[in-house]
N, C-alpha and C positions, 0 to 999 in steps of 0.2 A: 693552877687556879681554875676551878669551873664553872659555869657560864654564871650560875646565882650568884657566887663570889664579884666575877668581873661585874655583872648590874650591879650588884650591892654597892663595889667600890665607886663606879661610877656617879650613882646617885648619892653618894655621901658628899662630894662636892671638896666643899675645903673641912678636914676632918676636926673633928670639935677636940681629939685630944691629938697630939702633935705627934707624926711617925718618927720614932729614929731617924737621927741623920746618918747620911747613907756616904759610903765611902766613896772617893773619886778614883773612877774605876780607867787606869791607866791604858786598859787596852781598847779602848774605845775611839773613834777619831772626834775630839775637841774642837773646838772651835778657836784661837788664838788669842790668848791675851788681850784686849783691848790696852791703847792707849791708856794715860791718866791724863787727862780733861776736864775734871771736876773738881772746883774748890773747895774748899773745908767745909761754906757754909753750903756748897750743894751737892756736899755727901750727905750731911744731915739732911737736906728738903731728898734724895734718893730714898734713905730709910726711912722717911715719917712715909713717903707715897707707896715704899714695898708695903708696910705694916699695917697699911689701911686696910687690908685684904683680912686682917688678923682681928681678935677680940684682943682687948688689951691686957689682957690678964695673962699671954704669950710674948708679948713685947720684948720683956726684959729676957728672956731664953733667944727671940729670934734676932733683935736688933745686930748684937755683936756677930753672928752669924753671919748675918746679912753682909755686915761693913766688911768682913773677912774675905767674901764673897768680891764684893766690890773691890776690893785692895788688891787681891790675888788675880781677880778675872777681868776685871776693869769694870762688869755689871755684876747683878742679881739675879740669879738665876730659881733660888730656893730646889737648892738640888735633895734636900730631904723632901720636899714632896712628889717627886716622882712615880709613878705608878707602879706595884709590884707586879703588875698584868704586864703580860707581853703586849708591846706594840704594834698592832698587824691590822690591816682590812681582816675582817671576820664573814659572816653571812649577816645583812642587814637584820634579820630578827634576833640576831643575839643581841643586839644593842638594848639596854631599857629604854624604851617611849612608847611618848602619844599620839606621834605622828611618824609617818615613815618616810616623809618627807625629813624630817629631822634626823632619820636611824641613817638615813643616806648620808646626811651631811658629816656624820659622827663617823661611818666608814670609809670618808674621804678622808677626813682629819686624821685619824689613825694611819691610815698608810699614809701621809707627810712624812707621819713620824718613826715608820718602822724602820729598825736600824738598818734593815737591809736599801733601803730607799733614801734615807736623810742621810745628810754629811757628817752633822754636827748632831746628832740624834739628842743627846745630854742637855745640848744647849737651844732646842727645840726649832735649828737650822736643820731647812731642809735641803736647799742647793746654794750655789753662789758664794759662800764665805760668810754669808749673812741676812740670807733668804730665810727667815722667818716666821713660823705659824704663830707662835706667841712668845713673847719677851720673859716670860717665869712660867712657871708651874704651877700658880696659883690661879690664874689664866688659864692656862688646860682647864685644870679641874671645874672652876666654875662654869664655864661654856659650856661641857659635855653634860654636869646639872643640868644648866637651862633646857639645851638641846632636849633630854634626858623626858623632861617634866613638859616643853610647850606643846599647845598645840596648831591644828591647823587654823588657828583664829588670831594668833600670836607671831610675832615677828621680834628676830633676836638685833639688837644692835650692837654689833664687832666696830670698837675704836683703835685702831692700832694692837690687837692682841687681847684689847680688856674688854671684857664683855658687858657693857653698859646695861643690858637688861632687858627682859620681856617687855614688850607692848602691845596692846591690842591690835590687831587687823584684822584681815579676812583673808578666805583661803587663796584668792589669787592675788594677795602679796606673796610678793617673797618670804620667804622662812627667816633667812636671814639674811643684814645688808653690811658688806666687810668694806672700811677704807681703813686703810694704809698710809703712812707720811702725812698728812696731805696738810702739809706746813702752808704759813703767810711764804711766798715766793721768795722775802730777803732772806729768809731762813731757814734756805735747803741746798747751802754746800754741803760739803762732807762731814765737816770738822760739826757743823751742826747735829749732823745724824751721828754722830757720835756723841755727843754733849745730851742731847733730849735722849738718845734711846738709852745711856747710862743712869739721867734721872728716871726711867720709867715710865715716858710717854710718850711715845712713839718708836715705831718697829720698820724696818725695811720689811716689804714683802716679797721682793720680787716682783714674780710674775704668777705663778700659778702654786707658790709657797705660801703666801697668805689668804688667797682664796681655796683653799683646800682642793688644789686641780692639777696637783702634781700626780705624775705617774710613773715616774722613775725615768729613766733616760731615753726608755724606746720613744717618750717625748719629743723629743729632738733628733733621735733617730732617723725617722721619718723626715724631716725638711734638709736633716745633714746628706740624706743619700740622696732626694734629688738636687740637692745643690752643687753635689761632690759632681753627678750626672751631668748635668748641665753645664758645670766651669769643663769639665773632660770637652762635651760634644763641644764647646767654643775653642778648644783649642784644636780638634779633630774634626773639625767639618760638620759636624752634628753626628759624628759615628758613636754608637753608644758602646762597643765594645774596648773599653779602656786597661786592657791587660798588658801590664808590662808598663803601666803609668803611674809613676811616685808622687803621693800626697804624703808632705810634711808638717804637723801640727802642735800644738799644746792643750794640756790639761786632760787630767782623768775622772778629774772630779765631781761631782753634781753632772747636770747635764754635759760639760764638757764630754766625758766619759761616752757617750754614745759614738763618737768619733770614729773609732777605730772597727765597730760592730758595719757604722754605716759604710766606710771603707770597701770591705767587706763586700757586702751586700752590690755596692758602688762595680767593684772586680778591679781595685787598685792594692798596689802596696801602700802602705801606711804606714808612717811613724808619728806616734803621738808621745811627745814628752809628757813627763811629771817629776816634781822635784818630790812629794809627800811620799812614801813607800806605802802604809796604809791604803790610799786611794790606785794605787797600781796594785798592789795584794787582792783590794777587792773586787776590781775589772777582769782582773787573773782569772782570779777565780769564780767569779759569774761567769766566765766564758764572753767576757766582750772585748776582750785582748789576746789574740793567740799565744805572743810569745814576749819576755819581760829582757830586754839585755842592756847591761848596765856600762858595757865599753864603747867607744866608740872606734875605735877599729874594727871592731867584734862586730858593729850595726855595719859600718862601710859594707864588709865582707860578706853580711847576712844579705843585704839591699844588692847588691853586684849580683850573689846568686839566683835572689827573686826575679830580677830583671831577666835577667838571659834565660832564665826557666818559663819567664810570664805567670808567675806564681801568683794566688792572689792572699796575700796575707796582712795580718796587722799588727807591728810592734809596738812594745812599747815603751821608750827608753828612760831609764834611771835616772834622770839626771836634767838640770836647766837644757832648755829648748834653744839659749842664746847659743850653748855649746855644739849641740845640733846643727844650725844653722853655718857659725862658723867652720867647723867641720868640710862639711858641705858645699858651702862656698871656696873653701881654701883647693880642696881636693879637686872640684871642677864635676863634682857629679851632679848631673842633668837630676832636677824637678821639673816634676811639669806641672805640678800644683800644690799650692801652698797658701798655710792661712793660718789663726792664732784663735786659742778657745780657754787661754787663761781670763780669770776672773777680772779684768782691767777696768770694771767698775768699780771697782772697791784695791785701788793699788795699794792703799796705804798701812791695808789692816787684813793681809794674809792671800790676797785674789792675783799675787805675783809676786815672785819672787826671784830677787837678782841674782844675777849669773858670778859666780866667784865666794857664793858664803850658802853654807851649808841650808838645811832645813831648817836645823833645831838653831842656828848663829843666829837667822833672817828673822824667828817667830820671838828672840830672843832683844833681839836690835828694836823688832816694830813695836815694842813694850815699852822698852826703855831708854830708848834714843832712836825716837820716831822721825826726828830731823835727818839725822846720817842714814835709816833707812829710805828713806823719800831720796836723798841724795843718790844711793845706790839704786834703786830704781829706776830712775831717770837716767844715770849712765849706762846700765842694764839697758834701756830700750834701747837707748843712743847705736849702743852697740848691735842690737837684735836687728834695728833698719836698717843698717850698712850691712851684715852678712843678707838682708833679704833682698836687697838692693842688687846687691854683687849675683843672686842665684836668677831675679826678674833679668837682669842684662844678660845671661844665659842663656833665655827663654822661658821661664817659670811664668805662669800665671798665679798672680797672687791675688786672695782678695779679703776684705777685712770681714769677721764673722760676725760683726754684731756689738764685741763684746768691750770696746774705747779703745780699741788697739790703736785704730790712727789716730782719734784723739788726744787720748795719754801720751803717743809718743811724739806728736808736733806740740802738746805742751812742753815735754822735757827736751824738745832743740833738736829733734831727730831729723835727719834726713829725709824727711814723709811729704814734703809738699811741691808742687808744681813752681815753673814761673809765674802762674797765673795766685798762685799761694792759696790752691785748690790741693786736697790730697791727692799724690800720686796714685791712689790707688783704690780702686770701686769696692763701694760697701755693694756683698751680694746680693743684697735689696736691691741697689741702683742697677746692676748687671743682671741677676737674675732671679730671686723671688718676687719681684716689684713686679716688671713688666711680663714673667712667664706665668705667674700665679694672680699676685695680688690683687692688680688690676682685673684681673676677670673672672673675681671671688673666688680664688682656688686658697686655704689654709686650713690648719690645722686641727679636723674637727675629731674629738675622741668620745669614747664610750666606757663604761665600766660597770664591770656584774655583780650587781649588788649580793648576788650568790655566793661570790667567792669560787664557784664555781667551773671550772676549765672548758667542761662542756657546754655550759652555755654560750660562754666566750666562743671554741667553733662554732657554734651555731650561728653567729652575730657574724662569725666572719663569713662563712656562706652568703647568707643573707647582704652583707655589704657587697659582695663581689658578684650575685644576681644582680642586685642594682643597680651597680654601676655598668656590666654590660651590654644592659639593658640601656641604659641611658645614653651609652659610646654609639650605639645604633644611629641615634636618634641627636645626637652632638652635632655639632658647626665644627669646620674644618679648623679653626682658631683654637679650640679647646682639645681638640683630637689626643694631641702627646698626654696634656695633663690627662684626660684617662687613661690614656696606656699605664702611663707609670704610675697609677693608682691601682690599676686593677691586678699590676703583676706585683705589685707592693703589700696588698691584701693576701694573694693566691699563696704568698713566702711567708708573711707574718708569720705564722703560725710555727716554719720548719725552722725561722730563725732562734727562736727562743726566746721572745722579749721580754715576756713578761718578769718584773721585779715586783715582788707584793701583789697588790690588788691584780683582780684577773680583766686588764685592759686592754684597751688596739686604739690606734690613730689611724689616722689618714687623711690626705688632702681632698676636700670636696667644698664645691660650690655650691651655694643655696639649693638650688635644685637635689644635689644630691644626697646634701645633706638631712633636707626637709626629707625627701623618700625613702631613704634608709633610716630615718628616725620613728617615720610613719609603718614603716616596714619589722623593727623592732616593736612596737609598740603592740602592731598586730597581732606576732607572736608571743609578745607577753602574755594577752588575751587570749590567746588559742593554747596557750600549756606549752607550747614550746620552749619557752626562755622560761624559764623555773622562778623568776624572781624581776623586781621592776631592776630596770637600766638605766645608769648616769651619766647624762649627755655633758659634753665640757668642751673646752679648745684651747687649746695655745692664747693669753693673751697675744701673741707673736703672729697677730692675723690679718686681715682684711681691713679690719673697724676699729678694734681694740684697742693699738698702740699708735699714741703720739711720740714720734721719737726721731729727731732729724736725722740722725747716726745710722740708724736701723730700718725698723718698721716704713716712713715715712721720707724715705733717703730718697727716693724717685720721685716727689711732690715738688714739682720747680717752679711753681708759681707763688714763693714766698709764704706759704701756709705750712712749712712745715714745724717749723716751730709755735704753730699755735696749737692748744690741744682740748678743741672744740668735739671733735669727732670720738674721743676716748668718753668725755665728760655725757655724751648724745649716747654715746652707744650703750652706757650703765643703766641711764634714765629710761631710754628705750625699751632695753631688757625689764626692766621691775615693771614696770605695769601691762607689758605684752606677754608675761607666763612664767618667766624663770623664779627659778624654787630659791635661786639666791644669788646676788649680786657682789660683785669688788670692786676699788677703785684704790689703786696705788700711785703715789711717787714713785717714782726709780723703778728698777728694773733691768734689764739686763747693760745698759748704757750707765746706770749710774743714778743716786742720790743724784735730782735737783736737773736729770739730762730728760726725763723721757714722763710723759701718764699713761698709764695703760689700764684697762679694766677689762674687768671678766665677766662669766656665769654659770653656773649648773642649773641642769634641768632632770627632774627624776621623772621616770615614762615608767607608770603602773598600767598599763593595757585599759586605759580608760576612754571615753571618748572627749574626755576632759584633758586630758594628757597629748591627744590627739590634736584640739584645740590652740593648747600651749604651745606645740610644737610649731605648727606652721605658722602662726603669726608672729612669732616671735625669733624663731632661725629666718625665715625673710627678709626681717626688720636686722638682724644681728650682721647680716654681710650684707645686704644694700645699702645698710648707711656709708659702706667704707667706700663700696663703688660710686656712689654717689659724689665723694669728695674728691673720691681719684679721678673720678669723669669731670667736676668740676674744674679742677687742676690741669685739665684736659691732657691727661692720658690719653693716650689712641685704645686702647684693649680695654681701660673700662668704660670710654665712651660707647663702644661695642655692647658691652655685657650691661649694661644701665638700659638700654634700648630693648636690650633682648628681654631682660626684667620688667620693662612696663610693659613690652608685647603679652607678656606671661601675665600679669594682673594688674586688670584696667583700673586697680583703686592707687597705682603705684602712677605718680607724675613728677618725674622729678627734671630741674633747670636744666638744659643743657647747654654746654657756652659754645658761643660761635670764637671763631677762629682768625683772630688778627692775620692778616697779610703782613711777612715780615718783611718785604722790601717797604711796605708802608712806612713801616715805623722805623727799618734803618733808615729809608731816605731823609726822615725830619733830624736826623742826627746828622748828617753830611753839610 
């Protein structure tokens, strides 16, 4: 299809005469069954709410379609309207529009969805088991219209995937403003987000799935290798060379999947299970798995010879991680780190699966006897805490990734909690993204070439690693490492091979740095050097972003962490200080109903307007979160909050004094 073709299709929207329906294409990786959760009378309210997308004089062709849909897959997907275009980041001018603030947004959405990038690509999941860009296809289409046709006086309203509609603004609103879940509170357990997302109104986003800010798994790439770094130097004295040091994990999939790449990168061995063959085929064979082996003898043997060699490699094994771990503990082989990166938000509908029954048994069971699989789940973990248990009394340092590992498993009775009925075992927020990063606004800030272009991507990456050298000059001794590992992170990016789809880069920077590398981009867009504008973004999984007691906000001990004032502040924030478009999700990497997190992109045309944007707004986007953690009194962002109104006298923010704690034990004696 050629570029006229692809506008053409785009701006046709939802098509007035109805495509062939299109066959379900077996070699593709699906998304699982849903549950049945919906009653007779709300299958019918599911298809009256698909059909409204339709003129009625389609109905009678699409309805049974639909229910077929819904019976077989447990939602609606409307897989005949699918796009016959390939789905890929392009060059921003290929897109049709009227603003290019919008062509940006529309090559962000695209690579969501490009197979090579999405999990569930068909079913318009991008990571997670159920991470989200839109709930059907009819949703695509319409959005990339609007997108297609606004301009910069207009602002698009994203409800859960459906695209509510233009409205008039002004050009420094945002383009457009996406929420996600965002349920009354009694009505965001799971079972709910299954019940609504099957009627059609409302979508899991994740994190950077619904906000069009995914980048494929060099994503998480970046925080998995310093955090691999960091649990190493905690158990070595702070030595950073970890050769000859085994990291055991899970999950290939969506983000998980960077695991084994960061390993790598890290200088450890690695094992990363997966039970999906699919999502091991395709780590394979992107080159972010070295080697696939499917016995465990065969791993014993492989890992024995790594070790004695100080090899640094990354496997990755066939099969349940509970069987790994057993293994492993039985035999008495030394880990020295260890953690879980299965999907354990979402245990019940595909984000784990139990040790003892197949792939296709488990995807089979969670359809149709979703009771007995919850059941095997739960003795599933039961069992995975007791081999992790038995390798930590070894000596293993373990730590939970984020993803309700210890949550899920002190629900299902696991062996996970203290005498104090505290988890045994630190979320790497509370050990070490919290107090080495977060507190002193060091996270995840990313770019992407709206070029398509590889060259200009080096070019960005030069450019980031001037900066940051420049800045390590001129750093406090607190921040020191966090440039180190930024700047040697940047100088490799490029030999690692990250890029999946779109032509992107991450990296951890704090306001400062991210403000003058963005200012620094910006300038060369201006001067001809970068060929085309730049799409600034971050990890919800940042500073300000996520409310999340599990995760994000595990290190906040002063009772705030379960409120999620700062995710709510940091959206608001963003829209009227410059970004080209806003998120705000339920759930996220902890789970439906566990966590808020919110996002943003920012498009940098080489203008002095874009210039504007940028600094008031990346200041505003990671001092809120210092602010909270300083509130909370952190010692490191009390630090970096101080250092930030030193840097701009319009910035005043509370800072708390500090209870004397014999004070307050002694009224307790």
């Amino acid at each position: 299809m050629d570029t006229k073709m692809f506008q053409a299709a785009i701006l046709e929207g939802i098509p007035e005469v109805l495509p062939a329906s299109k066959p379900y294409e077996a070699s593709i990786n699906h998304a699982p069954k849903r549950k049945e959760i919906l009653t007779e009378d709300e299958k019918k309210l599911a298809l009256r709410n698909a059909l409204r997308y339709f003129p009625e004089k389609q109905h009678a062709e699409l309805a049974p379609e639909f229910l077929e849909e819904l019976n077989t897959y447990g939602r609606i997907y409307m897989y005949r309207l699918r796009p016959d275009y390939e789905m890929k980041a392009r060059h921003l001018d290929e897109f049709p529009h009227q603003s290019r603030q919008a062509a940006a947004i529309m090559l962000m959405i695209q690579n969501n969805l490009d197979y090579a990038v999405a999990q569930h690509p068909h079913e318009l999941i991008t990571y997670g088991g159920n991470g989200a860009v839109f709930q059907n296809w009819a949703q695509y289409r319409l959005c990339m219209k609007y997108l297609a046709e606004m301009s910069d006086e207009q602002t698009l309203v994203m409800y859960s995937g459906h695209p509510m509609g233009l409205y008039p603004s002004h050009k420094d609103a945002p383009r457009v403003v996406v929420t996600n879940g965002m349920m009354i509170p009694n009505y965001s357990k799971p079972d709910d987000w299954e019940k609504f997302n099957a009627l059609g109104v409302t979508q899991y986003g994740q994190m950077t799935a619904g906000s069009f800010m995914y980048i494929g798994p060099q994503g998480i790439v970046h925080g998995t290798t310093i955090t691999v770094l960091n649990a190493g130097r905690k158990i070595s004295g702070g030595k950073t060379d970890l050769a000859g040091k085994l990291f055991i994990t899970a999950g290939l999939g969506g983000m998980s999947g960077a695991q084994p790449k960061a390993g790598n990168i890290a200088g450890v061995i690695s094992i990363t299970a997966e039970v999906n063959p699919k999502a091991t085929h395709t780590r394979h064979s992107q080159g972010w798995v070295d080697e696939v082996i499917s016995d465990l003898d065969e791993l014993v043997a492989r890992v024995e010879k790594a070790k004695a060699a100080k090899e640094v490699v990354s496997i990755a094994y066939q099969g349940n991680i509970v069987d790994v771990w057993e293994k492993f503990a039985e035999e008495g082989i030394k880990v020295d780190l260890g953690s879980d990166q299965t999907s354990l938000h979402n245990p019940w509908a595909g984000g784990y699966y139990p040790v003892g029954l197949s792939f296709e048994e488990s995807n089979q069971m969670m359809a149709e006897n979703p009771e007995l699989f919850k059941e095997k789940v739960q003795e599933s973990l039961r069992r995975h805490v007791a081999a992790v248990n038995k390798c930590t009394n070894q000596g293993m340092y373990f730590f939970d990734y984020g993803n309700a590992f210890l949550l899920e498993s002190s629900r299902a009775g696991a062996d996970i909690l203290n005498e104090k009925g505290d988890f045994k075992y630190p979320s790497y927020v509370q050990d070490i993204m919290g107090p080495m990063c977060f507190d002193y606004g060091f996270g995840p800030f990313r770019w992407v070439c709206s070029s398509n272009d590889p060259k200009d991507l080096e070019i960005t990456d030069q450019i980031a690693t001037d900066v940051l050298e420049e800045l390590m000059k001129e750093s406090p001794a607190e921040i020191q490492q966090q440039m180190a590992d930024n700047i040697l992170w940047i100088k490799e990016a490029g030999k690692n091979k990250m890029v999946v789809g779109s032509q992107a880069r991450i990296l951890y920077a704090d306001a400062e740095g991210r403000m003058r590398i963005a200012a620094a981009f910006n300038k060369a867009i201006a001067d001809g050097r970068i060929s085309a504008p730049v799409v600034l973004g971050r990890d919800h999984h940042d500073v300000s972003g996520t409310d999340s007691p599990y995760r994000e906000t595990s290190n906040i001990y002063d009772g705030s962490q379960f409120t999620a004032d700062m995710a709510v502040q940091n959206v608001i924030g963003d829209s009227f200080r410059g970004a080209t478009w806003v998120s705000i999700h339920n759930g996220g990497g902890v789970g439906w109903g566990e966590v808020m997190n919110g996002g943003f992109g920012m498009v940098l045309d080489g203008t002095d307007d874009s210039h504007r944007r940028l600094t008031n707004m990346l200041f505003w986007d990671v001092n809120n979160g210092i602010s909270r953690r300083s509130w909370a009194r952190n010692e490191g962002a009390v630090f970096a909050i101080k250092r930030a109104m030193e840097a701009n006298p319009n910035l005043k923010v509370t800072i708390p004094s500090m209870a004397d704690d014999q004070l307050i034990e002694g009224l307790f004696k």
